[in-house]
C-alpha positions in Angstrom: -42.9 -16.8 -48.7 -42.1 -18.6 -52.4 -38.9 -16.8 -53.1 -37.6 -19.8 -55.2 -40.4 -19.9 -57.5 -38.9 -19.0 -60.8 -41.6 -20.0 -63.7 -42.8 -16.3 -64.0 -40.2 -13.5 -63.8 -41.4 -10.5 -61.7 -43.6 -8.0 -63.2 -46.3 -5.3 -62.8 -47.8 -5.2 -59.5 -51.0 -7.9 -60.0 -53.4 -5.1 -59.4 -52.1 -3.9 -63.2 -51.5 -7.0 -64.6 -53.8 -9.6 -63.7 -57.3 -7.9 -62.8 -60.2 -7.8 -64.8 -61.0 -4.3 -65.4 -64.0 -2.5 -64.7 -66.4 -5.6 -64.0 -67.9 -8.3 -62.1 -66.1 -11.8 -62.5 -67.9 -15.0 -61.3 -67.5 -18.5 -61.2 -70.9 -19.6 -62.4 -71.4 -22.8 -60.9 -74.7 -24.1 -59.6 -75.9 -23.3 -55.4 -73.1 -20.6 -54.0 -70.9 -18.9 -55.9 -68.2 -16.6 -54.3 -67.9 -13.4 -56.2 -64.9 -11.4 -57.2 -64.8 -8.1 -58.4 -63.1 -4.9 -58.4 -62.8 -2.7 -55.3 -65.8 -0.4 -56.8 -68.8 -2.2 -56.3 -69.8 -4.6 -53.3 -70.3 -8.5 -54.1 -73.6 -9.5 -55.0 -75.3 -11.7 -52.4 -74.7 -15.6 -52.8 -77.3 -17.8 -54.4 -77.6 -20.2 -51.7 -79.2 -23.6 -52.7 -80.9 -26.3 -50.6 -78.5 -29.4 -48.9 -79.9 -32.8 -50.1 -79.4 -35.7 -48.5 -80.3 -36.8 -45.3 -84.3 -36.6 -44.2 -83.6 -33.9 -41.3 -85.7 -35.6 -39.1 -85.1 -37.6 -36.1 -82.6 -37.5 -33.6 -78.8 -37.0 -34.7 -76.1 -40.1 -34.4 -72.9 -39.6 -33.0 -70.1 -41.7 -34.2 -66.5 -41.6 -32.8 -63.4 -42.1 -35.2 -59.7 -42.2 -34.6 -56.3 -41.0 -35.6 -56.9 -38.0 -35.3 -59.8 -38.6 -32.4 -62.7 -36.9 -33.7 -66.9 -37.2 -33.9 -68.9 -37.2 -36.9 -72.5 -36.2 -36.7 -74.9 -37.6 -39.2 -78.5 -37.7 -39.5 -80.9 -40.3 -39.6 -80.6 -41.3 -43.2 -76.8 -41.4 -42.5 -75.6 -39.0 -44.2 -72.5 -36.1 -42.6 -73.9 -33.3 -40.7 -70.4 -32.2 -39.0 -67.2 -33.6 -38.2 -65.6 -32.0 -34.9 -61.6 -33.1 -34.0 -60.7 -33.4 -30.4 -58.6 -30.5 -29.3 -59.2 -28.5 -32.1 -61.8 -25.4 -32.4 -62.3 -25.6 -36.4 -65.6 -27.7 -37.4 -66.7 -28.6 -40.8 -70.2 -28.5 -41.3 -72.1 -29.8 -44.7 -74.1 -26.4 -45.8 -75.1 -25.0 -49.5 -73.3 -26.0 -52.3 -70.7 -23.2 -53.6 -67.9 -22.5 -55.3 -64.1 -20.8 -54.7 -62.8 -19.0 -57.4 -59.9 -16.6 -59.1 -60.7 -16.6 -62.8 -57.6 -14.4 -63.1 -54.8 -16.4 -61.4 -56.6 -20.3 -62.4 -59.4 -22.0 -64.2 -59.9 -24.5 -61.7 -61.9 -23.8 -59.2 -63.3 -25.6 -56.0 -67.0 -26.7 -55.5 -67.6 -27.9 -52.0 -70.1 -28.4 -49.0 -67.6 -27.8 -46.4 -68.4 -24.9 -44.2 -65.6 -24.6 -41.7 -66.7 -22.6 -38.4 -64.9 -22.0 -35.2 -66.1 -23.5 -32.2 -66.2 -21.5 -29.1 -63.7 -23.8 -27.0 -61.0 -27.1 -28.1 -63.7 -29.9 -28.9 -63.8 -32.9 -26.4 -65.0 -36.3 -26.7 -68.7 -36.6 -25.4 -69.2 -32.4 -25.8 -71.9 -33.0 -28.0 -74.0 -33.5 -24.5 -72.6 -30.2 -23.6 -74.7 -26.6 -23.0 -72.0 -24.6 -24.9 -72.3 -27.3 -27.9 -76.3 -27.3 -27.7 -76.1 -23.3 -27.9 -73.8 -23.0 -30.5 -75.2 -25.8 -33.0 -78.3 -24.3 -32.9 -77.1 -21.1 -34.9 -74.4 -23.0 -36.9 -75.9 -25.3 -38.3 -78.0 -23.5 -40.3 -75.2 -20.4 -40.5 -74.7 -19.2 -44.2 -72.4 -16.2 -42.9 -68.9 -15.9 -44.1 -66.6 -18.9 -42.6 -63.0 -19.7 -43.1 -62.9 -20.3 -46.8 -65.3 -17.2 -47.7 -63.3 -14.9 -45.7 -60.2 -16.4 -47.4 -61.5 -15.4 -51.2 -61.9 -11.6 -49.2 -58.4 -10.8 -49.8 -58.1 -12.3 -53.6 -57.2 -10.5 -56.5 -59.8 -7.8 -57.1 -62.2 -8.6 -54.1 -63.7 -5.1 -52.7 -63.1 -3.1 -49.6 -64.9 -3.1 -46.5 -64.5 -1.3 -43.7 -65.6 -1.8 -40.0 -67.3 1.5 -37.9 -64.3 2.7 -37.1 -62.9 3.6 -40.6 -60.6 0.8 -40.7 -60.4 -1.4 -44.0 -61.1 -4.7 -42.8 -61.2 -6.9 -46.0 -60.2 -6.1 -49.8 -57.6 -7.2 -52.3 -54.3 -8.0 -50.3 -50.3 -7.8 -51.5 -47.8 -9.6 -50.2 -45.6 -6.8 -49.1 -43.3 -3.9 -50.2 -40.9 -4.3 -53.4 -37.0 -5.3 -51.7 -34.7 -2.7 -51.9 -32.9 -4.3 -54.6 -36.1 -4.0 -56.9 -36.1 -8.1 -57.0 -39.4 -9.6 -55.4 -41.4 -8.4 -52.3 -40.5 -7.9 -48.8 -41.8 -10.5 -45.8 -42.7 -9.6 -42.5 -46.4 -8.1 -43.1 -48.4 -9.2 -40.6 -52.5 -9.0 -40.3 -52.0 -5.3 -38.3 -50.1 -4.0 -41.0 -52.7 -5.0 -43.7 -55.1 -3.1 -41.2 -53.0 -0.2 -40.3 -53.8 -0.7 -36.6 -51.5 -1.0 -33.8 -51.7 -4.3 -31.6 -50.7 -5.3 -28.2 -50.6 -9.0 -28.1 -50.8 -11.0 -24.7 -47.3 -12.5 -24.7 -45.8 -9.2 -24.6 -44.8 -7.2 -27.6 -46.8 -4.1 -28.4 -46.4 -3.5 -32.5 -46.7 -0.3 -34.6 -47.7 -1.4 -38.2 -45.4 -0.5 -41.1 -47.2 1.9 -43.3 -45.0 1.1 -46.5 -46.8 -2.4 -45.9 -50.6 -1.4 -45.6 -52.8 -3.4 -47.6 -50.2 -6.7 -47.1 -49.7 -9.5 -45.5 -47.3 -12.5 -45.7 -48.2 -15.9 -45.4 -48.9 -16.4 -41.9 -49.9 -12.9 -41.9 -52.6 -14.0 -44.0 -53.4 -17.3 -42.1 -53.2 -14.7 -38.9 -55.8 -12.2 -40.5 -58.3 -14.7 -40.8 -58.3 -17.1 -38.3 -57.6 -14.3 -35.5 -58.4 -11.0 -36.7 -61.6 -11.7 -38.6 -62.6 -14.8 -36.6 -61.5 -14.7 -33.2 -58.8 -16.7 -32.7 -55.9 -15.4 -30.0 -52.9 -14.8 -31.6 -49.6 -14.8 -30.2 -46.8 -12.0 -30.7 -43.4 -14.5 -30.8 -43.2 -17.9 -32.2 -43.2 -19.3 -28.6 -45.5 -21.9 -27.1 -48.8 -20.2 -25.7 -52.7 -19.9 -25.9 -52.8 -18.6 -29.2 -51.5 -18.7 -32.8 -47.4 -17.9 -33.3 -45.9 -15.3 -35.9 -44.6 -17.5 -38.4 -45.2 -20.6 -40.0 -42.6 -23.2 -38.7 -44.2 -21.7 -35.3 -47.6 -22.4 -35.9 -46.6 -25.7 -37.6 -44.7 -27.5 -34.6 -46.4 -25.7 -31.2 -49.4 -23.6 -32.5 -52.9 -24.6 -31.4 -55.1 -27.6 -32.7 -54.2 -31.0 -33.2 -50.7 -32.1 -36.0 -51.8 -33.6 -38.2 -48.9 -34.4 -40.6 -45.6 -34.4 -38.8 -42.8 -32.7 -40.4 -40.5 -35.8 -41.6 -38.1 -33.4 -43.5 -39.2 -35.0 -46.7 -43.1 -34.9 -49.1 -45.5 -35.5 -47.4 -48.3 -37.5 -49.0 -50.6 -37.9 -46.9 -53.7 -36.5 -48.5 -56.8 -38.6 -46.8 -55.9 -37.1 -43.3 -56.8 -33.0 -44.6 -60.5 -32.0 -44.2 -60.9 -27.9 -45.5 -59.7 -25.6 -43.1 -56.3 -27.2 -42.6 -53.4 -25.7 -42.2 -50.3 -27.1 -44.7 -47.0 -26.3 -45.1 -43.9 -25.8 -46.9 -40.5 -25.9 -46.8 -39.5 -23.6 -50.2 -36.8 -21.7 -49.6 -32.9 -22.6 -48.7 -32.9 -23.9 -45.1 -34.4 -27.3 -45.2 -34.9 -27.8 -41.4 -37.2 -24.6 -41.4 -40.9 -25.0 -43.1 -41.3 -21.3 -44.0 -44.9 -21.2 -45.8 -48.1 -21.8 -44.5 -51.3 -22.2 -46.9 -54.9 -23.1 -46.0 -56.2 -26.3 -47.5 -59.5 -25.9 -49.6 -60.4 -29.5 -50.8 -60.5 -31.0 -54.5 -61.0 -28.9 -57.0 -62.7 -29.7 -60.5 -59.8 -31.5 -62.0 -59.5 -34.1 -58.8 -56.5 -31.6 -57.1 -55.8 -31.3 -53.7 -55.8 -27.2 -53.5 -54.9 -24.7 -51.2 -54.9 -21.0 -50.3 -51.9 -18.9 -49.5 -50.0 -15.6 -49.7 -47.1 -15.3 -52.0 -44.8 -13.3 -53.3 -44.7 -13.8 -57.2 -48.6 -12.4 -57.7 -48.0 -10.3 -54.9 -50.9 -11.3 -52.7 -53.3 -14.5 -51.8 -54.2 -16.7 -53.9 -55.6 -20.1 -54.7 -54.2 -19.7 -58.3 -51.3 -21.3 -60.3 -49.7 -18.2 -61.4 -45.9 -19.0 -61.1 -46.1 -22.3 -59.2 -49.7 -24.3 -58.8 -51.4 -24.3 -55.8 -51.7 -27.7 -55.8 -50.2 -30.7 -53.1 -50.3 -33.4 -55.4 -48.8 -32.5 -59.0 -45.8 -32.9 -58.9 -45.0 -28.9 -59.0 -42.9 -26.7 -56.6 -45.1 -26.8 -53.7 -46.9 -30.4 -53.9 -42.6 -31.3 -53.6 -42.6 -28.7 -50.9 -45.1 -30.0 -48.7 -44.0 -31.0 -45.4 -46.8 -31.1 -42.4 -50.4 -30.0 -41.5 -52.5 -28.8 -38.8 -56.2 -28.6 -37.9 -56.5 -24.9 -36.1 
């Protein structure tokens, strides 16, 4: 939700008035690049370059940190293989250079080594000795399938439709939801089944029907729900209560969802900018209740200018974005939401 951004009236919907017509855009940076384009052709398969540094060889080191309590795996020329954060399932693992890109919402764009997976259970101190861990690094460590920040770019303006075996459209350019009744900015409340057009029963209870005036859309935590849940497994919960799983909405998520807090919510800007690895969760208070945060974004690392930027769903370009159409997605410029920013979490 970003109802009190106010630097760009509302306008067209941003299939009309921001796309590229009729072509293939691209960020072309060397090693990966993640392509957008328009709904009628698939994206081209990424260049994937080689990793330097580190000599491959030789028996992994292990290295405990704290605050938060996590394990960094290096090789034997030292240099980061992994970094895995006690009680939380979400990994970063160096891979192939590649970079994140919206030509049509921003020029910046985001080159990283960061490939964020999901581990199969919480991480624990010493589970680098266990089977599960032995299992599951074998495969991921060389992975170059979509992770969290690839299947984040899957719902940007312009990127093209898949769908599963079942007919249902999976992934494709996403809005944020229905215009209001009065005709002023977009309605809240799409979650990840309505974007499907799937009913879901979730485990806590509530059985939902989706909406179909919202198909295609997803809010903010609807957005943070498609991914990390729908697409890569995560349980997601039906209410904003406590329980194995990820809440509804974003002041949920923020104080009792799973994972590790990493930024507390003081009620004021946070700052704290060395504790986010990609993957994170962020969020903002932006609208008139200051006790509630009521957006959630998902952080993506420095971009080429030296920003901290982030992913999100909003209402003003009508849809996810990483862009800086009517507010920067930035935490650290001084705009509307680097003011706005309140706490983090690592999923």
């Amino acid at each position: 939700m970003d109802a009190s951004e106010s630097t760009t009236p509302s306008g067209p919907d941003r299939r009309t008035r921001l796309l590229v017509a009729g072509g293939v855009v691209a960020a072309l940076v060397a090693g990966v690049v993640v392509w957008l384009s328009t709904r009628s052709a698939e994206p081209a398969t990424p260049e994937v370059s080689t990793l330097s540094g580190g000599d491959g060889g030789g028996e992994p080191v292990y290295e405990r940190l704290a605050d938060p309590a996590r394990t960094m795996l290096r090789d034997t020329a030292g240099a980061v293989l992994a970094v895995f954060t006690d009680e939380a399932r979400t990994a970063v693992i160096t891979g192939p250079r590649r970079t994140l890109a919206e030509p049509e919402a921003t020029a910046a764009t985001v080159t990283t080594t960061s490939w964020v997976r999901l581990l199969p259970r919480p991480w624990a101190e010493g589970a680098e000795h266990a089977d599960w861990f032995e299992q599951w690094w074998a495969t991921a460590r060389d992975d170059t399938s979509p992770d969290v920040l690839q299947v984040a770019t899957e719902y940007l303006i312009g990127a093209p439709d898949a769908r599963d075996e079942a007919g249902v459209r999976y992934r494709g350019d996403a809005s944020f939801g229905p215009v209001k009744p009065t005709g002023v900015g977009r309605q809240e409340q799409s979650d990840f089944y309505d974007y499907l057009g799937v009913p879901w029963e979730f485990p806590d209870g509530p059985s939902e029907q989706p909406d179909k005036s919202r198909y295609g859309s997803v809010d903010c935590s609807g957005y943070v729900r498609l991914i990390f849940g729908y697409r890569l497994g995560m349980p997601l919960l039906g209410t904003n209560t406590q329980g194995q799983g990820i809440p509804r909405r974003a002041y949920a998520i923020s104080e009792f969802g799973p994972g590790v807090a990493l930024v507390r919510n003081q009620f004021r800007r946070a700052t704290e900018y060395s504790r986010l690895q990609p993957g994170d969760l962020v969020f903002f208070e932006v609208e008139d209740d200051p006790q509630t945060l009521d957006h959630v974004g998902i952080y993506l690392g420095l971009d080429d200018r030296g920003h901290h930027r982030f992913v999100s769903s909003r209402e003003r370009i009508n849809g996810p974005t990483l862009g800086d159409v009517a507010g920067t997605s930035l935490l650290d410029d001084g705009g509307h939401y680097s003011t706005a920013w309140r706490s983090a979490r690592r999923l």
